[in-house]
VEXDREN-2710 file (C-alpha; in Angstrom, 1 decimal):
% VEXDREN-2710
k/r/px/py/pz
1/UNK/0.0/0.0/0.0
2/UNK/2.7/2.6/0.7
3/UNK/5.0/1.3/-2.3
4/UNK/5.3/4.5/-3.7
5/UNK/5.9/6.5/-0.4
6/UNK/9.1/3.7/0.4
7/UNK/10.4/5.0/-2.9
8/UNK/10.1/8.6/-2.6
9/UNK/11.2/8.5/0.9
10/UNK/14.5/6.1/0.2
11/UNK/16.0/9.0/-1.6
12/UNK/15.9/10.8/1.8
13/UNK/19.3/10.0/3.5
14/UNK/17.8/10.5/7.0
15/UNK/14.9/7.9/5.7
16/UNK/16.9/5.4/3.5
17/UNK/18.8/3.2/6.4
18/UNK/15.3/3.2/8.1
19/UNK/13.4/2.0/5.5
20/UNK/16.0/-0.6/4.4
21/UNK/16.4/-2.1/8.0
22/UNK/12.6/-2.3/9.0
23/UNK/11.0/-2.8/5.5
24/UNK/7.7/-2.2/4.7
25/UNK/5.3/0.7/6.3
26/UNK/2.6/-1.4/8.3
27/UNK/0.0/1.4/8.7
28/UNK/-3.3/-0.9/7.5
29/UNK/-6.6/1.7/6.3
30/UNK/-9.4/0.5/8.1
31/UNK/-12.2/1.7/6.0
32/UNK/-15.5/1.2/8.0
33/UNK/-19.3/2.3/7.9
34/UNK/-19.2/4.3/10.8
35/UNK/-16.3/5.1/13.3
36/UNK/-18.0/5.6/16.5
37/UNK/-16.1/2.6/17.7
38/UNK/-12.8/3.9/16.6
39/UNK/-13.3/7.4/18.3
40/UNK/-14.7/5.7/22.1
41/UNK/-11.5/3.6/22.0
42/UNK/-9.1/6.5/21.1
43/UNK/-10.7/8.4/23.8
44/UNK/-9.8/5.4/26.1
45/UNK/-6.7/4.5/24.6
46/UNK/-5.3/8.2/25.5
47/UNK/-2.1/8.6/27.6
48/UNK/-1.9/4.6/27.9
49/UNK/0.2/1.8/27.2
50/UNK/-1.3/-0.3/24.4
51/UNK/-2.1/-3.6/27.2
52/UNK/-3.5/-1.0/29.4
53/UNK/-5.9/0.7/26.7
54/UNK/-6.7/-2.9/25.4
55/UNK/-7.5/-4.4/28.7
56/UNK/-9.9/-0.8/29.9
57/UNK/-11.6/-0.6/26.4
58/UNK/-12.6/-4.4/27.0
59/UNK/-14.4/-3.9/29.8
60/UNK/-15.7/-0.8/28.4
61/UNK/-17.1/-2.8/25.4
62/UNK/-18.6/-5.5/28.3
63/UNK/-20.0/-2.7/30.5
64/UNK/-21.8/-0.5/27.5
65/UNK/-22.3/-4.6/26.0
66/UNK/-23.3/-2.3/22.4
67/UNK/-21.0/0.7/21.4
68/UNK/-23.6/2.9/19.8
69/UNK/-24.2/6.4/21.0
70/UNK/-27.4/5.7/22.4
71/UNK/-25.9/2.6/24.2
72/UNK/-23.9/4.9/25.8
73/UNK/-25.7/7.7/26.9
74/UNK/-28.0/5.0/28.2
75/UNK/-25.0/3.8/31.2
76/UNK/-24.7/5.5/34.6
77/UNK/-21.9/7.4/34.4
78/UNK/-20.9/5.2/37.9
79/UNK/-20.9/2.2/35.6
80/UNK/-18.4/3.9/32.9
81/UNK/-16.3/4.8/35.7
82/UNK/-16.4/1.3/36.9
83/UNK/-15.1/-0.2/34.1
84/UNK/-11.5/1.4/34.4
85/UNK/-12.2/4.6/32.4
86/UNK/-11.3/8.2/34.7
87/UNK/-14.0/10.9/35.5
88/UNK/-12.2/13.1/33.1
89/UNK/-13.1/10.2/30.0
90/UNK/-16.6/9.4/31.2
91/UNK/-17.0/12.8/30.7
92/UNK/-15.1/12.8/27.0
93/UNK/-17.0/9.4/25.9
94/UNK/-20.5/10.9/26.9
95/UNK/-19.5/14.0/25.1
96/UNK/-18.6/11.8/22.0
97/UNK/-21.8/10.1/22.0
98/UNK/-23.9/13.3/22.6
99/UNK/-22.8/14.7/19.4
100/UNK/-22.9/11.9/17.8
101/UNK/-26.2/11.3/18.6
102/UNK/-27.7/14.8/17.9
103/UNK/-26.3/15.1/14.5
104/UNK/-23.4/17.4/15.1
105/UNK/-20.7/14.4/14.6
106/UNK/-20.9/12.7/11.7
107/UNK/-18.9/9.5/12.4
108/UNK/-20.6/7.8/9.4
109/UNK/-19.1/10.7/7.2
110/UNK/-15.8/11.5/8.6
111/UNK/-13.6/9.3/5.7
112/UNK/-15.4/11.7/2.8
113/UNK/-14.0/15.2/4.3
114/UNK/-10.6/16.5/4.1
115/UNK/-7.6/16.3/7.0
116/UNK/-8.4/19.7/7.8
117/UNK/-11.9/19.1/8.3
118/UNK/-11.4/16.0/10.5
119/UNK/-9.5/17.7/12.7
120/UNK/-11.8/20.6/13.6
121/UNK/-14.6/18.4/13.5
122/UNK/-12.9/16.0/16.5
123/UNK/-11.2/18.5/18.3
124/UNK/-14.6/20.0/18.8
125/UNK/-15.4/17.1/20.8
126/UNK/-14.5/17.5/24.7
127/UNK/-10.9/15.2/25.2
128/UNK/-10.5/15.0/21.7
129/UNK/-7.1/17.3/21.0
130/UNK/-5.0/17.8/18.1
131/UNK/-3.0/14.5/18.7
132/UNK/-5.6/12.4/19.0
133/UNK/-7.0/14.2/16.0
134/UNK/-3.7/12.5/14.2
135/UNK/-4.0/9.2/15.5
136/UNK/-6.9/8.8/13.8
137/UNK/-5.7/10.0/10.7
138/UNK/-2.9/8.1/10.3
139/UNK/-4.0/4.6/12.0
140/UNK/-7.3/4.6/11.0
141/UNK/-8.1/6.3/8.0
142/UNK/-4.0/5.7/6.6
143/UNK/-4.0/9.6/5.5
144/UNK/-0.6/9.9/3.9
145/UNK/0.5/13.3/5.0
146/UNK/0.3/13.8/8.6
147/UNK/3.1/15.1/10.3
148/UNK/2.1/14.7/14.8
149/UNK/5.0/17.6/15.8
150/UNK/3.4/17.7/19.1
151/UNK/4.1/13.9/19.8
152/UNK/6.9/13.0/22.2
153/UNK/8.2/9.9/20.3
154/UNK/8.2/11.9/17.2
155/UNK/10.3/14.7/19.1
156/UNK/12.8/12.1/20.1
157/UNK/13.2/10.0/17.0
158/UNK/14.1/13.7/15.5
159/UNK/16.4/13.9/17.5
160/UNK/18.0/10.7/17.2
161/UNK/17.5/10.7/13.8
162/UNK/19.1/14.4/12.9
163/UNK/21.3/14.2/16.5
164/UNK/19.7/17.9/17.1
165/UNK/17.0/18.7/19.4
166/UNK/14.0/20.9/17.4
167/UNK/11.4/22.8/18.7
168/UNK/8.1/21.6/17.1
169/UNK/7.9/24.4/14.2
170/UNK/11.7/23.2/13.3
171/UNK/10.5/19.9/13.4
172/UNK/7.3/20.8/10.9
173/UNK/9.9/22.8/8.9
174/UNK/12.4/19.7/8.6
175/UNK/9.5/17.8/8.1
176/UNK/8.7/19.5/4.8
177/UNK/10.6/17.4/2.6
178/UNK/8.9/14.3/3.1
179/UNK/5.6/15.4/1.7
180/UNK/3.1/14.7/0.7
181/UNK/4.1/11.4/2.8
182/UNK/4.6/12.7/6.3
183/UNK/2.9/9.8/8.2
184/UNK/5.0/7.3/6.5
185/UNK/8.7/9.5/7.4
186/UNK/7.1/9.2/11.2
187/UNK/6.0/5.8/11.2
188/UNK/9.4/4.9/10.5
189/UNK/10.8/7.7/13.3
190/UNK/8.6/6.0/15.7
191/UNK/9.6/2.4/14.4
192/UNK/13.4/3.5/15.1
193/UNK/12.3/4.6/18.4
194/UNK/11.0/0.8/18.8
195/UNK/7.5/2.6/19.9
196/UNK/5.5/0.2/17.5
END
């Protein structure tokens, strides 16, 4: 899938010894009718290890038993709690599922509109930031050019990738020359960083 994005970025010399020693880009789209789903466990999944977000979204998925926004808005807010998730993300998953629910998120829509629009349409909803905004481009939808300046691991892979420490502007600037294939170059940061 990102054939052409290995080529383009092998001429890079920071890119070229990373693509050769981990190979292919393993970003998978995950094209899907409606990404509710995707959004409640992003929300859970936030400032987690990966075992931890698994094992919490789980017994989300047991507690809520359907993960529709009606389903949701339905369980105590006690019972959300319960389940693992922090006051702060009941409050973020209820948020989700309000919107959702009224109309104002289109979750069903979100893989027609532009980066720019995905972003200001998530970050509208309460725990949703800029970052997690990202995630979900990249992982989910496999949007080509996303660069996540604000993301620690990127930060540092910069840094042990260039041997200079860059503010996040410098970053976006160095950045520039791996459009328009941005969240490949960082796959492969964070892959160096053995994040992934």
């Amino acid at each position: 899938m990102w054939q052409q994005a290995e080529e383009e970025l092998s001429k890079d010399k920071y890119l070229k010894k990373l693509i050769e020693k981990y190979g292919h880009c393993t970003i998978n789209v995950r094209l899907e009718d409606d990404y509710f789903e995707d959004l409640c466990s992003a929300i859970v999944g936030q400032q987690l290890s990966g075992k931890a977000a698994d094992a919490i979204f789980a017994k989300f998925k047991k507690t809520v038993i359907e993960i529709t926004p009606e389903a949701i808005l339905k369980v105590e807010d006690q019972a959300l709690r319960n389940s693992g998730l922090s006051w702060a993300k009941v409050k973020y998953i209820k948020d989700l599922a309000k919107r959702t629910h009224e109309g104002s998120l289109e979750t069903k829509n979100l893989s027609n509109l532009s980066d720019e629009n995905i972003e200001k349409e998530l970050t509208a909803v309460k725990g949703i930031g800029k970052w997690t905004a990202q995630m979900f481009l990249m992982f989910t939808l496999g949007r080509a050019d996303i660069f996540p300046s604000g993301d620690l691991g990127i930060k540092n892979g910069i840094k042990k990738l260039t041997g200079k420490e860059m503010k996040p502007e410098e970053m976006e600037k160095f950045a520039e020359r791996w459009k328009p294939y941005r969240t490949v170059a960082s796959w492969y940061i964070w892959r160096n960083l053995d994040n992934r």
